[in-house]
C-alpha positions as CSV (number, residue, x, y, z in Angstrom):
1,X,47.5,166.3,42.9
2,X,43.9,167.0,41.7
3,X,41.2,164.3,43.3
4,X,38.1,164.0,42.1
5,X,34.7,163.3,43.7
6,X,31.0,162.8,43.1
7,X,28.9,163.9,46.4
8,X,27.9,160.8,48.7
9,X,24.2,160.1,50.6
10,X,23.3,163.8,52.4
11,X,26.7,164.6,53.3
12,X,28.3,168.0,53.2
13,X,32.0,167.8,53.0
14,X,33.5,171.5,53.3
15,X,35.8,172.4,50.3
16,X,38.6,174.0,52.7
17,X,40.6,175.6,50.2
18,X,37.5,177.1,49.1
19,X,36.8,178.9,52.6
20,X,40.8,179.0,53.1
21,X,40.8,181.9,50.5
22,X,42.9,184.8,51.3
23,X,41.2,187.7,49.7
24,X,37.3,186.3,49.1
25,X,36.7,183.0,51.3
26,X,33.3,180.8,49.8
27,X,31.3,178.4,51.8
28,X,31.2,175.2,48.9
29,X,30.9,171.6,49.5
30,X,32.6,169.3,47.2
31,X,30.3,167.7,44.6
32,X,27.4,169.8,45.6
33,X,26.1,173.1,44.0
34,X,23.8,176.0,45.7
35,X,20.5,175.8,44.0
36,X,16.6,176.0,43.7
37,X,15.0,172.6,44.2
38,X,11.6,174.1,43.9
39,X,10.0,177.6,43.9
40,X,11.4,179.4,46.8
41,X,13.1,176.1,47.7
42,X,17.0,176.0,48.1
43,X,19.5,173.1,48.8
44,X,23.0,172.1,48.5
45,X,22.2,169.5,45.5
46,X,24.9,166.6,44.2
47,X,26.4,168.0,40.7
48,X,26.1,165.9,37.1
49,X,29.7,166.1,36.9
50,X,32.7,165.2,39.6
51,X,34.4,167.9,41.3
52,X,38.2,168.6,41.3
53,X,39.6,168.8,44.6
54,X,43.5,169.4,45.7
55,X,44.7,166.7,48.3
56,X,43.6,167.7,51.9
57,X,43.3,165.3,54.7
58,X,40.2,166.4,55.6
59,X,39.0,165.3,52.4
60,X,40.8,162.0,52.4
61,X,39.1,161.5,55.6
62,X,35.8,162.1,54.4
63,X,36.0,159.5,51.4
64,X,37.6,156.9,53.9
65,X,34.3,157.7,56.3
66,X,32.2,157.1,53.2
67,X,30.9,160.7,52.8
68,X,32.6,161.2,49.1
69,X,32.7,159.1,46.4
70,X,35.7,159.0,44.4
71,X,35.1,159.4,40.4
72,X,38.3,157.7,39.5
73,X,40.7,155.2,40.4
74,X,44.0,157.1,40.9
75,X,41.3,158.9,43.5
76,X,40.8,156.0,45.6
77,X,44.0,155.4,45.5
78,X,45.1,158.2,47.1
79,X,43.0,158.3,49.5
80,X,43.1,154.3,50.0
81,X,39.5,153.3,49.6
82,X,38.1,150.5,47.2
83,X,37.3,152.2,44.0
84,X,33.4,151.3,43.0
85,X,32.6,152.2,39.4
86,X,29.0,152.0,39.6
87,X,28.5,155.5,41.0
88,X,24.6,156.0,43.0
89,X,23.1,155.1,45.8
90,X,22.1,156.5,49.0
91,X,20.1,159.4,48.1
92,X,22.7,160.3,45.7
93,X,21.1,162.2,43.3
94,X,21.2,164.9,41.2
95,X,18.7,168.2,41.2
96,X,18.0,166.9,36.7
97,X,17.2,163.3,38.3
98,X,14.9,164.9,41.6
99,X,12.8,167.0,39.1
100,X,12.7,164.6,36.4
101,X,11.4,161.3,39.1
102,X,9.0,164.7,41.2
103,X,7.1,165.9,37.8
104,X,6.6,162.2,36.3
105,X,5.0,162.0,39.7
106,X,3.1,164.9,39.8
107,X,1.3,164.3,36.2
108,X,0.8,160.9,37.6
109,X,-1.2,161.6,40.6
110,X,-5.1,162.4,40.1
111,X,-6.6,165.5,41.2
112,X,-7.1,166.0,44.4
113,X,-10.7,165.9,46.1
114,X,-13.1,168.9,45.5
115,X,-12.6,171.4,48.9
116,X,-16.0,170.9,51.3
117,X,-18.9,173.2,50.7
118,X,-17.9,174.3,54.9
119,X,-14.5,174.9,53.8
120,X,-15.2,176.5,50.3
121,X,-18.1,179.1,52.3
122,X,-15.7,179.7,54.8
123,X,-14.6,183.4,54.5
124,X,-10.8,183.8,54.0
125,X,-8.2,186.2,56.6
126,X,-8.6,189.3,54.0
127,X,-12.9,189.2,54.5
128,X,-12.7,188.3,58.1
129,X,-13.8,190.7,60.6
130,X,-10.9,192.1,63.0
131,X,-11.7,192.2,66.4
132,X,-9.9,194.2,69.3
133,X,-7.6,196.6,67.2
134,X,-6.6,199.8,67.6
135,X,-9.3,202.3,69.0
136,X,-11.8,199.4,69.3
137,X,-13.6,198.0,72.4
């Protein structure tokens, strides 16, 4: 039986057959996808779309203990939570959402302040002068 389920809150529910892989074992978390948030930036972010699980208990556990969110009813079901239809919540969202609400706030904010004439004179690491390095006294 195939369940289906959206990532819940911060959460990180292990996908065991995933890492139970006989030949090429992956770490994956249901409902969550490796990516960039930002440059140089990484995260386990919540997927646009459910994720197709097979029945563990482990997983049934985790959606009783409110860390998954089933997709569907016959999910619930199974698992015997309420089904909820109206999906979100909790920090439950997904990395199209995170950069869509963090750029509508970035063109929103005003420029910063101009830097201080102390700090804009003061001579970066490269034009500093080294002190106390090798040969010198």
């Amino acid at each position: 039986m195939q369940l289906r389920f959206y990532a819940r809150g911060t959460a990180l529910v292990a996908d065991v057959h995933a890492q139970e892989h006989p030949t090429h074992p992956v770490r994956r978390f249901i409902g969550r996808r490796w990516q960039e948030v930002a440059p140089g930036e990484w995260g386990w972010c919540p997927t646009e779309e459910p994720q197709a699980v097979a029945y563990h208990h482990d997983v049934a556990r985790a959606a009783r203990d409110g860390d998954l969110w089933p997709a569907d009813a016959e999910t619930a079901r199974a698992v015997g939570v309420p089904f909820d239809p109206d999906f979100g919540g909790e920090a439950t969202e997904t990395i199209k959402a995170w950069r869509a609400r963090a750029h509508a706030q970035s063109a929103a904010a005003p420029p910063g302040p101009p830097p201080s004439p102390e700090v804009a004179a003061a001579p970066s690491s490269d034009e500093a002068p080294r002190r106390g390095g090798k040969g010198e006294r």
